[in-house]
C-alpha positions as CSV (number, residue, x, y, z in Angstrom):
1,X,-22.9,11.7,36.0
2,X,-19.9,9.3,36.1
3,X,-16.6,10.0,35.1
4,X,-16.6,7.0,32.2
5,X,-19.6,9.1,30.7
6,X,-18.9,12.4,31.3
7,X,-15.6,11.3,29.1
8,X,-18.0,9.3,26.8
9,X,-19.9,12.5,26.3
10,X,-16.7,15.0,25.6
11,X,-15.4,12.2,23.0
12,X,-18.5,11.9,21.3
13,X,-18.8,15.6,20.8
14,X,-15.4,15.7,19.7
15,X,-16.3,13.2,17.2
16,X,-19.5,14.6,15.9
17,X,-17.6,18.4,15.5
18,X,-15.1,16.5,13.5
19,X,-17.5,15.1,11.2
20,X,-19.4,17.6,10.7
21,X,-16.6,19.6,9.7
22,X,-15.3,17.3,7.2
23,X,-19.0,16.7,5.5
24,X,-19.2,20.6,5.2
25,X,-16.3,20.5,3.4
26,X,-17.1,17.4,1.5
27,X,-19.9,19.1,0.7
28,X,-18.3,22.2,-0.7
29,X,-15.9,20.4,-3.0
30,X,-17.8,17.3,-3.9
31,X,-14.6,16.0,-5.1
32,X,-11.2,16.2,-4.2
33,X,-9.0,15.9,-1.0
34,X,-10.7,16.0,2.5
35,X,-7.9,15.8,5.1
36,X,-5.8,13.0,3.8
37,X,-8.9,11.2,2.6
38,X,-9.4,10.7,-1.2
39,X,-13.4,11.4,-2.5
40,X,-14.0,9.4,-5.3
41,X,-16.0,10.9,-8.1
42,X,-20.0,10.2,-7.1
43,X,-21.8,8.5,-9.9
44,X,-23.8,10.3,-12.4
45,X,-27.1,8.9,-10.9
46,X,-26.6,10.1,-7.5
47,X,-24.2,13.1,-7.9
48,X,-27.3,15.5,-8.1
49,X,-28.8,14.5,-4.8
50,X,-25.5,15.8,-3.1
51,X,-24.6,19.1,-4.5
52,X,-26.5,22.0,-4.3
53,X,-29.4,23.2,-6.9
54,X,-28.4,26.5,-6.8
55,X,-24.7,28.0,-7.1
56,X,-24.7,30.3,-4.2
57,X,-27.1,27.9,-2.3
58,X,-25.4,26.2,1.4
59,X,-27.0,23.1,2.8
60,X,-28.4,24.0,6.4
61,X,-27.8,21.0,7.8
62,X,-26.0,17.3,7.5
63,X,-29.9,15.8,6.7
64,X,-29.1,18.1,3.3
65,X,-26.0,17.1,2.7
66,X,-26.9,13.1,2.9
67,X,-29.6,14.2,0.7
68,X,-32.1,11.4,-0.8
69,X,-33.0,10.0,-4.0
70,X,-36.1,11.4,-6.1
71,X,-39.1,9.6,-3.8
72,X,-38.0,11.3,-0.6
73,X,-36.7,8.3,0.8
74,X,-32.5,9.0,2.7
75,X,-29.4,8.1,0.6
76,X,-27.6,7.6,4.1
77,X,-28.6,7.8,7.4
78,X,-27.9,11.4,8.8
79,X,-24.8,11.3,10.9
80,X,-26.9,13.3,13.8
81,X,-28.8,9.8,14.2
82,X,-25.7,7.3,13.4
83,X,-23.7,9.3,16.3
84,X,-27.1,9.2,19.0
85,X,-27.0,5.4,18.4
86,X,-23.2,5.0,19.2
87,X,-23.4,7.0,22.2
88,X,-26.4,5.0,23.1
89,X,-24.0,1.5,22.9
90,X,-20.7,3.0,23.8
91,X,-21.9,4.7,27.2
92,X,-19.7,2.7,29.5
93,X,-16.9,1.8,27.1
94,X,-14.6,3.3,29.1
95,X,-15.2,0.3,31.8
96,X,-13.9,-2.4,28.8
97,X,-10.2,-3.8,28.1
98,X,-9.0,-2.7,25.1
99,X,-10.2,-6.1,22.9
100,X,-13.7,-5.6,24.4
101,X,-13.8,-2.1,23.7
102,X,-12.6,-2.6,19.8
103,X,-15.7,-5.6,19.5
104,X,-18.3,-2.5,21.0
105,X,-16.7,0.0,18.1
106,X,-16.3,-2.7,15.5
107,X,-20.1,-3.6,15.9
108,X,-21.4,0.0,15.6
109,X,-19.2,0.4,12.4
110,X,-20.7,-2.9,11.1
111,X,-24.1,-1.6,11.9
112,X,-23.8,1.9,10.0
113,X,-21.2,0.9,7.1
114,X,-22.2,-1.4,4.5
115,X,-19.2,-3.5,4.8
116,X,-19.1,-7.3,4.8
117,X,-16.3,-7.6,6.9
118,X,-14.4,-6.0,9.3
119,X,-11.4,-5.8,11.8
120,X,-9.7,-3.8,14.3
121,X,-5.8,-4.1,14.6
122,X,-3.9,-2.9,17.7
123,X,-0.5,-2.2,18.3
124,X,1.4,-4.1,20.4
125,X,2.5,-1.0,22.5
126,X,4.7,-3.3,24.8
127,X,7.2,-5.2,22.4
128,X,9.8,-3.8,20.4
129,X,8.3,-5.0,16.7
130,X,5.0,-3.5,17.8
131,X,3.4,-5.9,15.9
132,X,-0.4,-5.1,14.6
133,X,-2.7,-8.1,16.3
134,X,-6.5,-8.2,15.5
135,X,-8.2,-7.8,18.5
136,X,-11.6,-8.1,16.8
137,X,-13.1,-9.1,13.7
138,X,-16.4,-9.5,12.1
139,X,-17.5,-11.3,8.8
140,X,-17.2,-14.7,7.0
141,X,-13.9,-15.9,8.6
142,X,-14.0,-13.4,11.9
143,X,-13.5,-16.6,14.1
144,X,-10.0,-17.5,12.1
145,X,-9.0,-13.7,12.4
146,X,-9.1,-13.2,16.6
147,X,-5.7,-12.9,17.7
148,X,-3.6,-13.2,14.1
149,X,-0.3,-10.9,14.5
150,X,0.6,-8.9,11.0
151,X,3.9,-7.0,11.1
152,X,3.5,-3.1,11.2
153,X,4.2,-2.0,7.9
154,X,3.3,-5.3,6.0
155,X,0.1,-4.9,3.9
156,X,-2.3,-2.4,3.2
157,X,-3.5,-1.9,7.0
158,X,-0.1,-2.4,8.1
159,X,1.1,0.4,5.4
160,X,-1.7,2.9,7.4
161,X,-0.6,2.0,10.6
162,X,3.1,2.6,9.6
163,X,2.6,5.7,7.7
164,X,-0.3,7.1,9.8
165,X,-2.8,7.8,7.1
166,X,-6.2,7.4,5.9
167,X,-6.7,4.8,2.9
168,X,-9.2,3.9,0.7
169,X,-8.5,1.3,-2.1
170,X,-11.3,0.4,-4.4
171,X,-9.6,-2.2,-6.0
172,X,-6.8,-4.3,-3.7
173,X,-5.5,-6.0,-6.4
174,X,-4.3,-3.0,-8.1
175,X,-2.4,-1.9,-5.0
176,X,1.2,-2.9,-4.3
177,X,0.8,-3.4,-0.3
178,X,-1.9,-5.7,-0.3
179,X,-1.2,-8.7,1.3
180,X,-3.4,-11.3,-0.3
181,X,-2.0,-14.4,2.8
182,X,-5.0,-14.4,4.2
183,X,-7.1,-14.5,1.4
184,X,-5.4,-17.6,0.4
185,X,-5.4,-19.1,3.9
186,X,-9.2,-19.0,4.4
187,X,-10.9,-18.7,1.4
188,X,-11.9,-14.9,1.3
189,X,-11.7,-12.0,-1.5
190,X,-10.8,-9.2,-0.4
191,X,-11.8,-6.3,-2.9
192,X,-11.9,-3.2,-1.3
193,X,-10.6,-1.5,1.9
194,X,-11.2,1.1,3.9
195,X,-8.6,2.0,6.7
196,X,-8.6,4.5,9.3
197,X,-5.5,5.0,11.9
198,X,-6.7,4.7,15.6
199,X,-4.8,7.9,16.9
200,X,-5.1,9.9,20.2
201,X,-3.0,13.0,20.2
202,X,-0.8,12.0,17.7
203,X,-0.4,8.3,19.4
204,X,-0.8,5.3,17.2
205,X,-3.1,2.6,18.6
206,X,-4.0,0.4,15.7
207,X,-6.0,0.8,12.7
208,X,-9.7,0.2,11.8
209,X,-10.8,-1.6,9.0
210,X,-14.0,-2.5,7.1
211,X,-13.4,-5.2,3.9
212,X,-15.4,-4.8,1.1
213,X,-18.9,-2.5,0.8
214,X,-21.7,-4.9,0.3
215,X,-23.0,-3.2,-3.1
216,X,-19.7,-2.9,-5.0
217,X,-19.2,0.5,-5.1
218,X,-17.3,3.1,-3.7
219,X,-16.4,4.3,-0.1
220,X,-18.8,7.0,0.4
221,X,-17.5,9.9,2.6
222,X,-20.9,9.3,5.0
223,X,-18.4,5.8,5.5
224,X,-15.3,7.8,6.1
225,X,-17.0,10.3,8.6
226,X,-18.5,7.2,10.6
227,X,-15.6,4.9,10.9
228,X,-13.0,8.1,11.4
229,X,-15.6,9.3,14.7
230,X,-15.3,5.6,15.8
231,X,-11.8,5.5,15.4
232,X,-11.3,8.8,17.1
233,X,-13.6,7.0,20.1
234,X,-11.7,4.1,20.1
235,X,-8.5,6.0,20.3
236,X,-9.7,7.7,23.3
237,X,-10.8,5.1,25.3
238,X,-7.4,3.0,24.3
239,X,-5.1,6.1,25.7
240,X,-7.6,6.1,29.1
241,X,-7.0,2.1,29.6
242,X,-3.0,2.8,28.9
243,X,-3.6,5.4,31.3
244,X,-5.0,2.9,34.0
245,X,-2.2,0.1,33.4
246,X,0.5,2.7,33.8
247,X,-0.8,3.4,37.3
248,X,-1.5,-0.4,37.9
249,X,-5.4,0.4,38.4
């Protein structure tokens, strides 16, 4: 086994410990505060599905947890399956520069979230403003987004980046930060965001982001679990590659 997927492996299971943990606890409160992560209140139709039928009774697994609706069918793919499929397509991510890398983690979040858009934003380690730059985007107006510069601190992602913390906003327009620029530049509504912090060891390496969830409603914590584990990745990998360039290999 190589050394990229031998530290592929030891992220991954890192990642999948952490979620877990988080959906267990998710689970036990059904609302409230997990981490620094707000759950929204889950809508009378599908609140049942996720709490227990009994008071005393524990879900065995995550497929409980994710529950499904009355025919049997899944509410949300099981995170078991969702983390399989990123190990499966992140396997040698440890071989990409950091833009590549943030396309590989970007897609998988695309693939499991149901977001119509999304971006990652790294820091610009090497200049004194540290400015956030997208170093990959996906949705309507990706191919305008490539290589844009925000300020750290300016915005809603640039507020998570500065700040260091987990945001969910269901309704941008309602929040202070948001910085409605690009909006106006190219024709897009933003409604809703979700933001994690790409962090290794309490080092700031950007932010991931995923724009507006396809069916209108709420961030779902199955969406914070997944993008927080590919953040997590991400943030790995990044502090390998700064790893590399500090020893000119």
């Amino acid at each position: 086994m190589t050394r990229q997927r031998q530290a592929a492996e030891d992220a991954l299971a890192v990642a999948r410990q952490e979620a877990e943990e988080r959906a267990r606890q998710a689970a036990e409160d059904a609302t409230g505060t997990v981490g620094s992560i707000r759950v929204e209140e889950v809508k009378a139709a599908t609140r049942e599905a996720f709490l227990p039928k009994k008071k005393d009774e524990r879900w065995e697994d995550l497929d409980d947890w994710y529950g499904s609706d009355g025919d049997g069918s899944a509410l949300e793919n099981t995170l078991d399956s969702v983390l399989s499929d990123v190990f499966m397509a992140t396997e040698n991510i440890y071989n990409l520069e950091p833009a590549e890398a943030s396309g590989v983690v970007l897609d998988q979040a695309m693939k499991h979230v149901r977001a119509e858009a999304g971006s990652v934003f790294l820091v610009e380690l090497n200049t004194a403003l540290q400015d956030l730059v997208i170093a990959a985007a996906r949705g309507p107006i990706a191919r305008n987004l490539e290589g844009l510069k925000l300020p750290r601190g300016k915005g809603i992602v640039g507020f998570s980046a500065l700040k260091g913390i987990k945001l969910t906003v269901s309704n941008v327009q309602r929040n202070p930060n948001f910085y409605g620029k690009l909006d106006q530049q190219f024709g897009f509504r933003t409604r809703s965001l979700l933001c994690i912090p790409i962090v290794f060891e309490e080092r700031l390496f950007g932010v991931l982001e995923m724009v507006n969830r396809v069916d209108g409603e709420e961030w779902t914590s199955f969406d914070h679990n997944v993008v927080e584990s590919l953040a997590n990745l991400l943030g790995k990998v990044l502090n390998v590659r700064a790893g590399l360039i500090a020893l000119n290999l």
